[in-house]
C-alpha positions in Angstrom: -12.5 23.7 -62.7 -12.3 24.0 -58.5 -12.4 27.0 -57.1 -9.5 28.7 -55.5 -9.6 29.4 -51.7 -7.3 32.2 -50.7 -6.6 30.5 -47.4 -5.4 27.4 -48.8 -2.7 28.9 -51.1 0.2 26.6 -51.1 -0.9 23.3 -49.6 -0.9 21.4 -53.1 2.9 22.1 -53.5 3.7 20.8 -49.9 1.8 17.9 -50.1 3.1 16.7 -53.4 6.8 17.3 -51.5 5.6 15.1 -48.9 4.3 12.7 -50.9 7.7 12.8 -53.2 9.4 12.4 -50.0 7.9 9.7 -48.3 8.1 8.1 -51.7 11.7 8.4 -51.9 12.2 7.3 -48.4 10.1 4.0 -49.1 12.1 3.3 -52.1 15.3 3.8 -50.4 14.4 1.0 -48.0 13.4 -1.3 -50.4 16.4 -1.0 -52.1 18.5 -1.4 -49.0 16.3 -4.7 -48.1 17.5 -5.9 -51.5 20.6 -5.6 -51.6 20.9 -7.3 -47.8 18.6 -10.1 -49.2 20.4 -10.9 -52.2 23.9 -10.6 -50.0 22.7 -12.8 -47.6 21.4 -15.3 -50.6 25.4 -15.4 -51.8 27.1 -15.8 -48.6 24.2 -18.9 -47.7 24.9 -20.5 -51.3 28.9 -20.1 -51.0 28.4 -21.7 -47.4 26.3 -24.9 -49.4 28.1 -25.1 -51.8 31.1 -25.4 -49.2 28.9 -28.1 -47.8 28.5 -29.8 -50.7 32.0 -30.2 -52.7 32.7 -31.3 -48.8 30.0 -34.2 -48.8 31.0 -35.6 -52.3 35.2 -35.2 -51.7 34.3 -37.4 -48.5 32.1 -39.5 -50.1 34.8 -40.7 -52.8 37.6 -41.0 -50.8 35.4 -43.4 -48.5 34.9 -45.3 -51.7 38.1 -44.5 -53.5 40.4 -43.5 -51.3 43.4 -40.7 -52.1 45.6 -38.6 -51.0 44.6 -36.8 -48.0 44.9 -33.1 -49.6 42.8 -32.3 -52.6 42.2 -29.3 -55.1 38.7 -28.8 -56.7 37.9 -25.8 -59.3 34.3 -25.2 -60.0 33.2 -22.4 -61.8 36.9 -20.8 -62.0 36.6 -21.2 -57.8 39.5 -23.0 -56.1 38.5 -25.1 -52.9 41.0 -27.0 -50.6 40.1 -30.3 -49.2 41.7 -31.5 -45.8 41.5 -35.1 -44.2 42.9 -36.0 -41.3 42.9 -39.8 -40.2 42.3 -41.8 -37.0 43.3 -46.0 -38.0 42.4 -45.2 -41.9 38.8 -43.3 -40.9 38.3 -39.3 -41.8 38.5 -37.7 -38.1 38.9 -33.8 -39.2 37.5 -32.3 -42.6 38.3 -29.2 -43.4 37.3 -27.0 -46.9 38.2 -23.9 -47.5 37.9 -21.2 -50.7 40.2 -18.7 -49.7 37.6 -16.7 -48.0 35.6 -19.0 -46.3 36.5 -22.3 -44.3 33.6 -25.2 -43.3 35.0 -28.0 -40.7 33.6 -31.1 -39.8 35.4 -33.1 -36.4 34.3 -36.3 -35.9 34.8 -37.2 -32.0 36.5 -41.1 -31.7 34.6 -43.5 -29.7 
């Protein structure tokens, strides 16, 4: 067993309080990272997806044609698809899910 110091009565106590407390505050920020991280993860996917119903919608009406005004669900997500023409060429895209909008402008020559 270690001896007891009279002078030293009370030190285990606030250590272990500073050691819960820097703890704490470590695992706080961790947590707060995390959560940033992971918001930051959902807003980049929404912003490729975005990118990518965009790049296949163009890609069929260059080989299908259409109308010029689309609707697309994906996983129970409505997107809006927006041509505009210049002598039967795309000129403007435009996409947009209600929250977010992604354009493309193509400049004539």
């Amino acid at each position: 067993m270690s001896k007891k110091s009279s002078h030293c009565r009370g030190y285990i106590f606030l250590e272990s309080l500073i050691a819960f407390t820097l703890t704490c505050f470590i695992i706080g920020n961790y947590f707060s990272l995390m959560t940033f991280l992971l918001k930051s993860k959902q807003e980049n996917f929404d912003e490729i997806t975005l990118r990518r119903i965009l790049y296949e919608e163009v890609k069929q009406y260059e080989h299908h044609g259409g109308s010029l005004q689309r609707q697309r669900t994906i996983n129970n997500q409505e997107y809006d698809i927006t041509f505009s023409l210049n002598a039967q060429r795309p000129l403007k895209m435009e996409i947009t899910n209600g929250k977010r909008t992604f354009k493309i402008e193509k400049e004539s020559i």
